[in-house]
C-alpha positions, 0 to 999 in steps of 0.5 A: 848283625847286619850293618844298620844293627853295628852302626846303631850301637856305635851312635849308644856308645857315642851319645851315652857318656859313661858316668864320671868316676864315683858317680852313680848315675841312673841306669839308661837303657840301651839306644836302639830298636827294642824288636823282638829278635825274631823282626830284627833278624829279617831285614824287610820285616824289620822295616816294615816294623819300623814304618809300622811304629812311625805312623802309629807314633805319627798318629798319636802325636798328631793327635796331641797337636790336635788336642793343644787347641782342642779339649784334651791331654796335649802335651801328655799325648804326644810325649806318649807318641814320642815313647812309641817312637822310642822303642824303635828310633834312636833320634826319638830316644835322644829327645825323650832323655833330653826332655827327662833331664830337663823336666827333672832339673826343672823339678829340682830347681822348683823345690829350691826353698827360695823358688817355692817362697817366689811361687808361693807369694804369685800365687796368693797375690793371683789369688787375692787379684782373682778374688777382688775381681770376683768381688767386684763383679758380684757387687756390680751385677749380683750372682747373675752369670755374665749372658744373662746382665741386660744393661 
């Protein structure tokens, strides 16, 4: 294994704590490059490789920043971008696990009961707003769609 490979697992072993004693947390993949072996075990193929996964990573997260402001899937395409960048940067792995235990504990805390009663009771009253807005106008103008009103 070459130097790069050595350093690579010493980073796993440093940002993956082991689980306490009688927890059984779930089973995180090991940080690293996920090449297969025959790539690893020739340096400049194993570079090549990686630029290879960084611009179609660039690629796909730069077309979900597109699509934030443009029709499209946004946030579900760069995360995928990010999953590209996973198989082969440690750094890209750290932020996918980070942004896993946050979007699960965001989870969680939504289905506490008194959360979801909060959430529950915004939206009627959103909806009940939305609705005597909608009222309003079809008293005011009809059913006639809002380019169309000559006043």
């Amino acid at each position: 294994m070459s130097a790069e490979s050595d350093e690579r697992g010493r980073v796993a072993e440093q940002a993956a704590p082991a689980p306490a004693a009688g927890e059984s947390g779930p089973a995180e993949r090991e940080l690293g490059s996920r090449a297969p072996g025959f790539i690893k075990a020739s340096k400049p193929l194993h570079l090549s490789w990686q630029v290879g996964v960084f611009v179609v990573g660039l690629g796909v997260v730069v077309a979900g920043v597109l699509m934030l402001v443009l029709p499209g899937p946004g946030w579900l395409v760069i995360f995928g971008g990010m999953a590209i960048w996973a198989t082969e940067f440690v750094w890209a792995q750290l932020v996918l696990r980070w942004t896993k235990r946050k979007v699960t504990e965001a989870a969680q805390r939504a289905m506490d009961p008194k959360v979801r009663r909060r959430n529950i009771i915004l939206t009627t009253v959103g909806l009940v707003i939305m609705a005597v807005l909608v009222a309003l106008y079809v008293w005011e103008f009809g059913l006639a769609m809002p380019w169309k009103i000559s006043e």
